[in-house]
Residue frames as qw, qx, qy, qz and C-alpha x, y, z in Angstrom:
[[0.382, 0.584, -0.324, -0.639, -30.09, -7.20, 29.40],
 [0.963, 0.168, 0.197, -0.072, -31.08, -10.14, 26.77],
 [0.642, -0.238, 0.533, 0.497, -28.02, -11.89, 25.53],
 [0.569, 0.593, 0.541, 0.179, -29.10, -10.79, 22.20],
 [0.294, -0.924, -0.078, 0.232, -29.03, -7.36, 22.98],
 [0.511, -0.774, 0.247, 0.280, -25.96, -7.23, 24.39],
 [0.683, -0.028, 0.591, 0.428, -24.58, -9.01, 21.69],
 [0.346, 0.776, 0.261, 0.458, -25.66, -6.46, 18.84],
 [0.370, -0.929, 0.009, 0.025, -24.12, -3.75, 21.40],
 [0.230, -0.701, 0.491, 0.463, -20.61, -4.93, 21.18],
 [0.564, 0.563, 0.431, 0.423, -21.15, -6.06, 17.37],
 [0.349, 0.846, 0.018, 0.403, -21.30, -2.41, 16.72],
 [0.392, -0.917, 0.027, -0.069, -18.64, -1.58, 19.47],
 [0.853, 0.043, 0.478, 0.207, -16.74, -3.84, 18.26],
 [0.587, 0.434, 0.474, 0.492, -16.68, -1.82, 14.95],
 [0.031, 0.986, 0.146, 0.070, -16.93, 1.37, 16.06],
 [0.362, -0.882, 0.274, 0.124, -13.84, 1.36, 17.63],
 [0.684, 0.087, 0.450, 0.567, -11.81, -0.31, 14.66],
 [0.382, 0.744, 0.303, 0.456, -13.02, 2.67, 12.68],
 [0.167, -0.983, -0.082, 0.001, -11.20, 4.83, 15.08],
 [0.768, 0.052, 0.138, 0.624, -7.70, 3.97, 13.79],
 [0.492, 0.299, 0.012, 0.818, -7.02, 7.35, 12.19],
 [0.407, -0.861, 0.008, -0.303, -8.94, 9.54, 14.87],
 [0.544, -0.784, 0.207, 0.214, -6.03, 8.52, 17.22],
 [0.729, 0.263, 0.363, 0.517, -3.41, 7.64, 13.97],
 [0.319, 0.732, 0.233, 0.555, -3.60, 11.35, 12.49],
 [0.365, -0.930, 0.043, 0.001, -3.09, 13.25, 15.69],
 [0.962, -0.145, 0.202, 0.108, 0.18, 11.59, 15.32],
 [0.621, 0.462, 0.227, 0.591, 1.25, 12.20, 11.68],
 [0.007, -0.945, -0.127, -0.301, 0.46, 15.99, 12.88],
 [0.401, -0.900, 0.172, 0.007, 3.03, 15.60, 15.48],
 [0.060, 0.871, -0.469, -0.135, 5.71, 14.40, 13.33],
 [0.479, -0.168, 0.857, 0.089, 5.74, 10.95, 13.49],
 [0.396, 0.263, -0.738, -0.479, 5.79, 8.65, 10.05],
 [0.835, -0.038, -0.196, -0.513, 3.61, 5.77, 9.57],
 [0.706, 0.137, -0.669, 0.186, 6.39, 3.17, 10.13],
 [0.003, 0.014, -0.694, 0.720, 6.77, 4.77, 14.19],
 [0.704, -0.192, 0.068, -0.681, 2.97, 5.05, 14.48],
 [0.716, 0.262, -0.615, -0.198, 3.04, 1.51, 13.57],
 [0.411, 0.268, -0.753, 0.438, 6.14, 0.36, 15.85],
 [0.285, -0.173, 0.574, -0.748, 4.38, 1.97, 18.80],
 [0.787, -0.008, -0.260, -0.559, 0.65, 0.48, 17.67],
 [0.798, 0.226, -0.559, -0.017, 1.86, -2.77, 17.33],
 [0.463, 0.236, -0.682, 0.515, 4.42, -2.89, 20.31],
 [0.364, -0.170, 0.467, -0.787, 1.87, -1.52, 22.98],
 [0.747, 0.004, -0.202, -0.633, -0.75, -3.93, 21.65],
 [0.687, 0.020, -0.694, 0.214, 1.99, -7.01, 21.82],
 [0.030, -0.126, 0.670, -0.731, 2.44, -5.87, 25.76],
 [0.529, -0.022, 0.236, -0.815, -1.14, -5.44, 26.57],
 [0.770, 0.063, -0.166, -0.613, -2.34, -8.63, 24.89],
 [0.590, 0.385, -0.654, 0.277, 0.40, -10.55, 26.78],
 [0.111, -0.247, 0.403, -0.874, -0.71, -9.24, 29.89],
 [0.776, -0.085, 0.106, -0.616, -4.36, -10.69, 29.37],
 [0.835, 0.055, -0.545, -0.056, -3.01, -14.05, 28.16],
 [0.203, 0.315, -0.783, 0.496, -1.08, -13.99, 31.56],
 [0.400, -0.216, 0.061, -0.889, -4.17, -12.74, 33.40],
 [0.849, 0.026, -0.146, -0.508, -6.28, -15.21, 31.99],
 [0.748, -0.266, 0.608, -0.023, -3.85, -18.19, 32.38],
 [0.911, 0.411, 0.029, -0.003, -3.54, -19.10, 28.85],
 [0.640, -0.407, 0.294, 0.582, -0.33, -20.17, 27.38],
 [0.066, 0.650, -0.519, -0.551, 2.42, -18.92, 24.69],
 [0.527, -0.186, 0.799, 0.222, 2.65, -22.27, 23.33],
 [0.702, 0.456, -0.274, -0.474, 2.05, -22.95, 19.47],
 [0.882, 0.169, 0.329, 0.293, 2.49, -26.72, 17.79],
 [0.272, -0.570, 0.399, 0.665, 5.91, -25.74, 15.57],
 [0.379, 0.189, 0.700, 0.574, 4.34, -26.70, 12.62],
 [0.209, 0.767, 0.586, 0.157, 2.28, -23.64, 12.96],
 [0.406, -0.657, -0.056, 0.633, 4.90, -21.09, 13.12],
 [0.237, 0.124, 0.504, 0.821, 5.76, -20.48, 9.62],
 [0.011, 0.577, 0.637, 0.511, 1.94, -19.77, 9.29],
 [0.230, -0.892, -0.379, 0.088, 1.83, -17.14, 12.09],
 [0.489, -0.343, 0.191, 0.778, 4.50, -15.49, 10.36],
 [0.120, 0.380, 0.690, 0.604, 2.93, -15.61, 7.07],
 [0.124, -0.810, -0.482, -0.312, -0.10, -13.91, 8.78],
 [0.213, -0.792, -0.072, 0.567, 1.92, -11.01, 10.73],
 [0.286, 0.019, 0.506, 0.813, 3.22, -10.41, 7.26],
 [0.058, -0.563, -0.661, -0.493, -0.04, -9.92, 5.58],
 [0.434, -0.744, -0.424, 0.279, -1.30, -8.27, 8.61],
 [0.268, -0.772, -0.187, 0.546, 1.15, -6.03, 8.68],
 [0.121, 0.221, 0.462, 0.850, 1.13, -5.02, 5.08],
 [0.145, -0.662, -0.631, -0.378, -2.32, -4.22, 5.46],
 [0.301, -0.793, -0.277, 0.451, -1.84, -2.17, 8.97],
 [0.344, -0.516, 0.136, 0.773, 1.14, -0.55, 7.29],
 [0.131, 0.392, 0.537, 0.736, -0.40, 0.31, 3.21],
 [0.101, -0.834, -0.488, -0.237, -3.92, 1.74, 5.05],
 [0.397, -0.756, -0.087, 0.514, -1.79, 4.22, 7.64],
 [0.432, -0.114, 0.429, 0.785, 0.17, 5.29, 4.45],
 [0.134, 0.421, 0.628, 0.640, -2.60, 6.41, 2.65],
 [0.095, -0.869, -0.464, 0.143, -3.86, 8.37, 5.08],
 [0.117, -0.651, -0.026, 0.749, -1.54, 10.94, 4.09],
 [0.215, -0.134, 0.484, 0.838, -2.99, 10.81, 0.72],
 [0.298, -0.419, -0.495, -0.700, -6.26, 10.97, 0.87],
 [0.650, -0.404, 0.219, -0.606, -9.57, 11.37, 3.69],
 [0.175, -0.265, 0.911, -0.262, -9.21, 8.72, 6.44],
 [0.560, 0.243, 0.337, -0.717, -12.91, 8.78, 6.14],
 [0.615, 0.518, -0.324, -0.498, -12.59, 7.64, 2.57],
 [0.326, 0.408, -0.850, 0.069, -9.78, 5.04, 2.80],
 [0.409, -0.080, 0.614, -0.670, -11.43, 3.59, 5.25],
 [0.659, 0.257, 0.449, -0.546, -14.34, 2.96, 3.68],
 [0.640, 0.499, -0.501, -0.299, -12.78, 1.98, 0.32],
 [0.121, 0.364, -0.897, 0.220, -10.94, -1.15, 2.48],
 [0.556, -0.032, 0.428, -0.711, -14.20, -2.36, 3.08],
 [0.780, 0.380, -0.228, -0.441, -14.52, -3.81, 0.14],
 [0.211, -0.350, 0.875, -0.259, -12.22, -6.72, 2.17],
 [0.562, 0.108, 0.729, -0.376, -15.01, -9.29, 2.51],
 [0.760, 0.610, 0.001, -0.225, -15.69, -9.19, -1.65],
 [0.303, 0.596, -0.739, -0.081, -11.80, -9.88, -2.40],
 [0.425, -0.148, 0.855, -0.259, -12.49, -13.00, 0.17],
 [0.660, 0.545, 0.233, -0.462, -15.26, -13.85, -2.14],
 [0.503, 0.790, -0.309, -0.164, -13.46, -13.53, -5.07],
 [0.141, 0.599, -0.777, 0.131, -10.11, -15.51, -3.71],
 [0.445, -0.182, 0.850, -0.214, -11.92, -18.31, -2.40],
 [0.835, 0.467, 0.273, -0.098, -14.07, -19.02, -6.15],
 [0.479, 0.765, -0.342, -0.262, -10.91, -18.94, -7.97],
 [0.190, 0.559, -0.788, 0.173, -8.48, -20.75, -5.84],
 [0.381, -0.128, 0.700, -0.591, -10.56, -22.56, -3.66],
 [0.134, -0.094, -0.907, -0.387, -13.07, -23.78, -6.01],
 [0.162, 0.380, 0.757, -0.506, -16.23, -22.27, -4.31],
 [0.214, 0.503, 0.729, 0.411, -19.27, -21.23, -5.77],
 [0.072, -0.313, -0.117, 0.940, -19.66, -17.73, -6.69],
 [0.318, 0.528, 0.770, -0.167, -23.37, -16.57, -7.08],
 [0.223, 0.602, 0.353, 0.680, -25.00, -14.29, -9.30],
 [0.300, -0.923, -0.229, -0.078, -26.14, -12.07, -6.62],
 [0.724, -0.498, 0.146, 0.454, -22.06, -11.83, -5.36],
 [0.462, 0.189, 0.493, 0.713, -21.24, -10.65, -8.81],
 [0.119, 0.765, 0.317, 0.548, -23.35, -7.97, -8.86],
 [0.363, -0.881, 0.006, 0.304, -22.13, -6.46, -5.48],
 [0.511, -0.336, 0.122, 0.782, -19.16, -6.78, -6.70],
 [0.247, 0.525, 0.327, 0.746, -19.90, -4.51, -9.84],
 [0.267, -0.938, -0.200, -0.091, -21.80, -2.05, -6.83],
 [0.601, -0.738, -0.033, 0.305, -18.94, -1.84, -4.98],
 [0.600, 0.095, 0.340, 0.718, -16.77, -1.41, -8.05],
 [0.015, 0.665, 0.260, 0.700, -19.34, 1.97, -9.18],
 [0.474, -0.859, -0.188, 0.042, -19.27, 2.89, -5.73],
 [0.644, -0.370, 0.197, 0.640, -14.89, 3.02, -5.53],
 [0.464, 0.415, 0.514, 0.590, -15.52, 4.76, -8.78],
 [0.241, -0.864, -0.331, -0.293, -17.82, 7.52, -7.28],
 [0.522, -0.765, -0.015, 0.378, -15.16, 8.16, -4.47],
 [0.692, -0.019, 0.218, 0.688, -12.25, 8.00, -7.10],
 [0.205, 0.353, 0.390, 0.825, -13.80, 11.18, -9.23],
 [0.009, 0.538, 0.524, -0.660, -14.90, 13.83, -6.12],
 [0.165, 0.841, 0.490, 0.160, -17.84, 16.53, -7.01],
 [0.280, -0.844, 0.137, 0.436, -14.99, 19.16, -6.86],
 [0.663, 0.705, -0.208, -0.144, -13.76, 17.97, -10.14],
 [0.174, 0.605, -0.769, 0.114, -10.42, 16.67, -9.27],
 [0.863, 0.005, -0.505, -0.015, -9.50, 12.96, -8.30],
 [0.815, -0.543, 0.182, -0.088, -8.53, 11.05, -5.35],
 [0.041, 0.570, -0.788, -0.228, -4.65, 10.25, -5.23],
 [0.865, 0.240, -0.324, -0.299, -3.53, 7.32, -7.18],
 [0.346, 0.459, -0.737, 0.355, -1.38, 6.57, -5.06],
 [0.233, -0.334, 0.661, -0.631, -3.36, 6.45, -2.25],
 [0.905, 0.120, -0.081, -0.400, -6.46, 4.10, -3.97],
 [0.846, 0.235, -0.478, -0.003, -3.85, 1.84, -4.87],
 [0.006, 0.245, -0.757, 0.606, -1.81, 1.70, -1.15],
 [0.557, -0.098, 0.385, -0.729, -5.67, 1.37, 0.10],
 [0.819, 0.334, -0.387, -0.262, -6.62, -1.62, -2.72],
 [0.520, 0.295, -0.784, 0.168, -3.45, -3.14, -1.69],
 [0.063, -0.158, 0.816, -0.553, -4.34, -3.60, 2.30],
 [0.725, -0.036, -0.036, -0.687, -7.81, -4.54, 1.57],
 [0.932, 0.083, -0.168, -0.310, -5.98, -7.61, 0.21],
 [0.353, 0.319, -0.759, 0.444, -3.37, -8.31, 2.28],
 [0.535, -0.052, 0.499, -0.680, -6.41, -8.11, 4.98],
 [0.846, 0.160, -0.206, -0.465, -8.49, -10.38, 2.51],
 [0.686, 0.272, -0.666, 0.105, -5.29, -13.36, 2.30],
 [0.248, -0.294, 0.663, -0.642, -5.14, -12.76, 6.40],
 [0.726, -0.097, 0.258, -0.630, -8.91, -13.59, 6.58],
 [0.879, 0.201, -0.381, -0.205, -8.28, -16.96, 4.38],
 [0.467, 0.370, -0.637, 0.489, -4.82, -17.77, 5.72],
 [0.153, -0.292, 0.702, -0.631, -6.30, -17.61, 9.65],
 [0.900, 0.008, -0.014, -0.436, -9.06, -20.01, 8.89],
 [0.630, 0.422, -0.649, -0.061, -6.29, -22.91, 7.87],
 [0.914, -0.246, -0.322, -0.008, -5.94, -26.04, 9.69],
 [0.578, 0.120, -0.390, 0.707, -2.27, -24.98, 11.22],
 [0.069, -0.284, 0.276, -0.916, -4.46, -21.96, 12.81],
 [0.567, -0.474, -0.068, -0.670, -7.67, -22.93, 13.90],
 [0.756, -0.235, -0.582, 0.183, -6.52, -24.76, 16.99],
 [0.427, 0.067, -0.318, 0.844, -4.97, -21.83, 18.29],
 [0.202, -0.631, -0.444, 0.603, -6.54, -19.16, 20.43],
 [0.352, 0.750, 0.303, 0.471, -6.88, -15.89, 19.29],
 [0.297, -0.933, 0.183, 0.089, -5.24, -14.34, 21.92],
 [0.728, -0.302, 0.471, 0.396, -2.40, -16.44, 21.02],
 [0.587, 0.555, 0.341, 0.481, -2.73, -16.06, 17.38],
 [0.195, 0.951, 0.154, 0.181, -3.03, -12.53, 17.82],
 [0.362, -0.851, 0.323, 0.202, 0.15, -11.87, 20.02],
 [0.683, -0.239, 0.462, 0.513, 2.24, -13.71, 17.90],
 [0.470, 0.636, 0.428, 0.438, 0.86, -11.71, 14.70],
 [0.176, -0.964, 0.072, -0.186, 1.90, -8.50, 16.75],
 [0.646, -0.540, 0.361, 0.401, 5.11, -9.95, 17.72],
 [0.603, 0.168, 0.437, 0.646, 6.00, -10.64, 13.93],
 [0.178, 0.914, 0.166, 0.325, 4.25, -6.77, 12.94],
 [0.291, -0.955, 0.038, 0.034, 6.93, -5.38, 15.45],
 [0.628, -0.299, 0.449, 0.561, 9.86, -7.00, 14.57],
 [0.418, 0.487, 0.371, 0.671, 9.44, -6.25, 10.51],
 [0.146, -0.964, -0.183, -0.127, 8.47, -2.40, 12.03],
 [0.530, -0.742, 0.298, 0.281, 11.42, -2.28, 14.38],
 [0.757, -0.015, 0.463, 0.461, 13.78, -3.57, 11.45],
 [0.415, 0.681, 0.475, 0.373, 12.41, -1.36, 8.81],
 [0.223, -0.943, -0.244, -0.025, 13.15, 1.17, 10.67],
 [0.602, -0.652, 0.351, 0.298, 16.61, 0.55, 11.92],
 [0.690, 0.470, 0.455, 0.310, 17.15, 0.01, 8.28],
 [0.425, 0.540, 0.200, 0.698, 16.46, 3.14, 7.26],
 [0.320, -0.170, -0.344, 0.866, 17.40, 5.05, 10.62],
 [0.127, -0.309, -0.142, -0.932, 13.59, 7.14, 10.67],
 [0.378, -0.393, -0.772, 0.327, 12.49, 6.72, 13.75],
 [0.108, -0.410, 0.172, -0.889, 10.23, 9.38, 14.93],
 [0.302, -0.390, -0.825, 0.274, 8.58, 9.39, 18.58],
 [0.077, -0.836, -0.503, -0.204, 5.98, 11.87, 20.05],
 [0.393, 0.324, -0.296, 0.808, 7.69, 15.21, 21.00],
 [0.470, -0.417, 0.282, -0.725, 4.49, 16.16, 23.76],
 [0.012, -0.225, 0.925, -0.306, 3.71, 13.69, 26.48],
 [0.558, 0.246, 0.440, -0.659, 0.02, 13.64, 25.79],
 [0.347, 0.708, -0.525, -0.321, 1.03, 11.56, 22.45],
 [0.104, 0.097, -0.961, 0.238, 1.90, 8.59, 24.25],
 [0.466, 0.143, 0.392, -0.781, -1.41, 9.00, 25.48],
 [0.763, 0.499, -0.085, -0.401, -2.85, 8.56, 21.95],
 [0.470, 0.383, -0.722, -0.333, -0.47, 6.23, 20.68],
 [0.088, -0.103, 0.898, -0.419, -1.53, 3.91, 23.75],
 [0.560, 0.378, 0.345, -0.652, -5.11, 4.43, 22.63],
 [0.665, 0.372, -0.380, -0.524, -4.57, 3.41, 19.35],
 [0.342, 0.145, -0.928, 0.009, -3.15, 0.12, 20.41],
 [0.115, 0.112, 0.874, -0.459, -5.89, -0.65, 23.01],
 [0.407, 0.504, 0.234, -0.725, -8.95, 0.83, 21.28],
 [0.631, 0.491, -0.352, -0.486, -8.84, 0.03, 17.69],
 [0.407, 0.375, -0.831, 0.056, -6.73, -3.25, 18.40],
 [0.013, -0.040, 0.852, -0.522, -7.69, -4.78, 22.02],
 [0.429, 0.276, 0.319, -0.799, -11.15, -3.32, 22.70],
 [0.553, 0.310, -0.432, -0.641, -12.29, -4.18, 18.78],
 [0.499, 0.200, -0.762, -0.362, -10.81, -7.38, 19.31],
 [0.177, 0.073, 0.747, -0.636, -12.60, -8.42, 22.94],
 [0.377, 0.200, -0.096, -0.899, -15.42, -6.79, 21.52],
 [0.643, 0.232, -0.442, -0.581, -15.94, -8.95, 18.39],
 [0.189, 0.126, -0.960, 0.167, -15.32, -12.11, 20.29],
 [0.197, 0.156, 0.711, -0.657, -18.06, -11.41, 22.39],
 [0.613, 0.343, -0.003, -0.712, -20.58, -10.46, 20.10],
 [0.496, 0.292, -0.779, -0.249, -19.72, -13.61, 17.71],
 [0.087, 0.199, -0.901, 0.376, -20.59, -15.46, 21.00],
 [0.291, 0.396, 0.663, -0.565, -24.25, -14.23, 21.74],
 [0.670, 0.547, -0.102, -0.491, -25.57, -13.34, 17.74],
 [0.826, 0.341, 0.375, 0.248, -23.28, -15.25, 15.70],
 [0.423, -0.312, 0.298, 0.797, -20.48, -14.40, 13.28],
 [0.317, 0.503, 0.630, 0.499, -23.04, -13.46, 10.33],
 [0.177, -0.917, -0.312, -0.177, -24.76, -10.20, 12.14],
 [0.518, -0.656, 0.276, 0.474, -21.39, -9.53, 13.86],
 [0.351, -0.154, 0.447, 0.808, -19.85, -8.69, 10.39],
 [0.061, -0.734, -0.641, -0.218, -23.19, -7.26, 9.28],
 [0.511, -0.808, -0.183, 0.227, -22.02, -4.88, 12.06],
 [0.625, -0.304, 0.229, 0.682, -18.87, -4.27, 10.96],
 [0.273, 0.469, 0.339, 0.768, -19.95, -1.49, 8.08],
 [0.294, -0.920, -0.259, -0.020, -20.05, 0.83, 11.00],
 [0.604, -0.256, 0.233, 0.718, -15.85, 0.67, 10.75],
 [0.429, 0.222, 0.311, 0.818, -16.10, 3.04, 7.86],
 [0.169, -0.799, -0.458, -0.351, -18.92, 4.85, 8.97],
 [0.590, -0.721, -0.032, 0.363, -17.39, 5.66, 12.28],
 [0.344, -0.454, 0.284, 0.771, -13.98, 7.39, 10.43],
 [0.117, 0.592, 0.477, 0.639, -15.98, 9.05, 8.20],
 [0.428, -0.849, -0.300, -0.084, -18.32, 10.56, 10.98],
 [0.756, -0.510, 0.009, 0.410, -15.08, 10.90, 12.87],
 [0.540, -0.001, 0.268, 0.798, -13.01, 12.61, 10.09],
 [0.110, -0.672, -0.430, -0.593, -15.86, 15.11, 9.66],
 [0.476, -0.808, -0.341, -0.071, -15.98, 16.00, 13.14],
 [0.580, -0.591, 0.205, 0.521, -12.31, 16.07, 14.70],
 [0.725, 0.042, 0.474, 0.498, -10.50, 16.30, 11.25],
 [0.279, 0.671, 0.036, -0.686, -12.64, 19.12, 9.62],
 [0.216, -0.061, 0.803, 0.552, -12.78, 16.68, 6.42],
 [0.494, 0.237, -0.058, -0.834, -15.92, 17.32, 4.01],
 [0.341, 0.115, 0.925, 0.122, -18.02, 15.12, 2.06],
 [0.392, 0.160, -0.045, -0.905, -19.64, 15.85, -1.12],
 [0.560, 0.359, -0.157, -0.730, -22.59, 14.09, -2.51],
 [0.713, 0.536, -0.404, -0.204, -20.86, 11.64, -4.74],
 [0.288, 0.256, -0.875, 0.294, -18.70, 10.27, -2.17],
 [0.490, -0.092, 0.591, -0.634, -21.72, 9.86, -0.38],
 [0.956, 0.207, -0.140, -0.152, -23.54, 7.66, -3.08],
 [0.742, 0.348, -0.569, 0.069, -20.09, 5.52, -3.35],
 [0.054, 0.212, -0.903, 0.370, -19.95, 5.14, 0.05],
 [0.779, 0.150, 0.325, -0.515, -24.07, 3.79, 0.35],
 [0.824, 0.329, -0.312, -0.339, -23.10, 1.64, -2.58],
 [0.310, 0.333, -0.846, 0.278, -19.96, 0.23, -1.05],
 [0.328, -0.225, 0.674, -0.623, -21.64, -0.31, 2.01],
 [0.814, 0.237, 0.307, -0.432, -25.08, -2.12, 0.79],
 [0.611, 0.524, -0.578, -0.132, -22.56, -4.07, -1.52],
 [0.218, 0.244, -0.833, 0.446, -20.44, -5.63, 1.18],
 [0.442, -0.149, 0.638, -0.614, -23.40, -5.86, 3.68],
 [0.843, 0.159, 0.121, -0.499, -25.57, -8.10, 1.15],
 [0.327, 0.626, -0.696, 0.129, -22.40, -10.27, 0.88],
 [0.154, 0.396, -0.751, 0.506, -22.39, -10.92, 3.73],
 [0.555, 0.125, 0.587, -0.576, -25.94, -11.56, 4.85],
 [0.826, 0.210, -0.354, -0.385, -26.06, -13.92, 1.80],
 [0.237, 0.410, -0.854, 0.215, -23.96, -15.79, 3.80],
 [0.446, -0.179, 0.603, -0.636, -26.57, -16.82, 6.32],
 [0.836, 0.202, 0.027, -0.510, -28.48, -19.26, 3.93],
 [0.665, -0.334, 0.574, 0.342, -27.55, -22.57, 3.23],
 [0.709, 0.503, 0.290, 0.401, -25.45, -22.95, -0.07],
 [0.051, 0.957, 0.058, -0.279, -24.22, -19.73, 0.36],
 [0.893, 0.293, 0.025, 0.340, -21.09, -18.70, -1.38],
 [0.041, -0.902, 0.362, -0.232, -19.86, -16.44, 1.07],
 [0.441, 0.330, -0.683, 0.480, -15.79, -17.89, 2.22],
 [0.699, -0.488, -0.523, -0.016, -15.76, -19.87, 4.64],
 [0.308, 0.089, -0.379, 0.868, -13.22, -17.07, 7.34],
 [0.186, -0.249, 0.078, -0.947, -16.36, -15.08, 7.34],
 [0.674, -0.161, -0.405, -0.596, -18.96, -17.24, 7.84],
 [0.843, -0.469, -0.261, 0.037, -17.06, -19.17, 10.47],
 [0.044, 0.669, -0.353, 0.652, -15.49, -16.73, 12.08],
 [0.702, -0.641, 0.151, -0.271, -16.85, -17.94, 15.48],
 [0.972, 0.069, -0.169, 0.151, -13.66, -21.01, 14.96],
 [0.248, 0.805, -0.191, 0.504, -11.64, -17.93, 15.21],
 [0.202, -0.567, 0.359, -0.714, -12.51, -17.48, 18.79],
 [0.674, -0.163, -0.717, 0.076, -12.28, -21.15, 20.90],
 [0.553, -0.683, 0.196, -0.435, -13.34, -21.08, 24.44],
 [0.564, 0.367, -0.628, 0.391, -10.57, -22.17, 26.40],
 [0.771, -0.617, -0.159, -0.012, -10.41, -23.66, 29.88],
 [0.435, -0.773, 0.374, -0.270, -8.06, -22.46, 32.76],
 [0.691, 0.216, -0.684, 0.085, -5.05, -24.33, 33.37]]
């Protein structure tokens, strides 16, 4: 198969299987478990498994110590963002939330011309305003009633606790590191503040059937591993620009997904506001490919993310 190819294969495979977070997430809630144990388990099967490859593979644990604070800083953020979008699914379609966190790659935008000092085009400004009448279109369904407010604003918030991730793992203290490394230590710090939060407030729930474990093992290897193998690869044979290009199949997929397994609906209206979100964020992002561009620089060099590393 041409490298190309193959590469646009796990681009969208890559994304498909992030967007299956609340296909194996909701079976979950259904069996009694809160968002903070989904989480614990998520998180803690993912830190095992992605320990396992770094053995595997030979790489090490090591980090320079001046880059610990920052791979705290980003399991924080990280896991606000894992732990606001799993909340909202119990207040609105997964399908929806989902796709409303897309709008991730415009807050990056937005946080690197303010603070950063980059140039933000005219053409960037007007997605955002799409993507703003598109969140608008989901907020006010064709059934007359609204989308919780609680659950826009839990979803809003992990967009940008995902958005300060994407900036915050570009920094000089991170981009020496692996990404298997990075990542197991951002899953080491999402399980401790899980495990803590928990023991805190003494609501642990675990699956009460044994097929459960199943799924909660899926969600850590599938939406977490798999995605992130996935995107490495693609980013390797297209580039990082068409490999997030790719990535507005994440909301598509738990849409498609909540409509099938979930029995969730969709009228109309949330269909325009998800096309608008979607062609909002994707011409973002493929303005990024020219030079000048004023897409942030996380997205655009994403490939720094993902260092090929020699065997010790």
């Amino acid at each position: 198969m041409n490298s190309k190819i193959k590469g646009y294969l796990l681009g969208a495979a890559a994304a498909a299987s992030y967007g299956l977070n609340p296909t194996f997430a909701l079976p979950l809630y259904a069996d009694g478990m809160n968002p903070d144990s989904v989480l614990l388990l998520r998180y803690g099967f993912a830190m095992v498994i992605v320990a396992f490859m770094i053995v595997m593979r030979g790489r090490s644990f090591k980090v320079p110590k001046g880059s610990i604070v920052a791979l705290i800083a980003l399991g924080v953020m990280m896991t606000m963002s894992s732990l606001t979008l799993f909340e909202s699914y119990q207040y609105m379609a997964a399908g929806i939330a989902s796709t409303i966190l897309f709008v991730y790659p415009i807050m990056v935008a937005v946080i690197m011309a303010v603070f950063f000092k980059e140039k933000l085009k005219l053409t960037t400004v007007a997605c955002i305003l799409t993507a703003a009448c598109g969140i608008m279109l989901l907020y006010n369904t064709g059934s007359g009633t609204t989308l919780s407010l609680v659950g826009t604003v839990l979803v809003i918030v992990s967009a940008l606790s995902y958005a300060l991730y994407l900036v915050g793992v570009n920094s000089r203290r991170i981009a020496g590191i692996a990404t298997l490394t990075v990542t197991f230590y951002v899953l080491c710090t999402g399980t401790a503040l899980f495990a803590g939060k928990i023991a805190v407030a003494g609501e642990l729930t675990l699956p009460t059937k044994w097929y459960m474990w199943l799924d909660a093992l899926a969600l850590a290897a599938i939406p977490t591993t798999v995605s992130l193998f996935c995107t490495t690869a693609a980013i390797q044979r297209v580039g990082s620009t068409p490999t997030a290009i790719l990535g507005a199949l994440e909301p598509l997929t738990a849409v498609i997904m909540g409509i099938l397994l979930f029995g969730e609906s969709m009228t109309g209206r949330e269909a325009a506001g998800i096309v608008l979100i979607l062609l909002a964020v994707t011409f973002v992002i493929a303005g990024g490919a020219g030079a000048g561009s004023s897409l942030p620089r996380p997205l655009t060099r994403i490939r720094h993310m993902f260092p090929k590393l020699k065997r010790r």
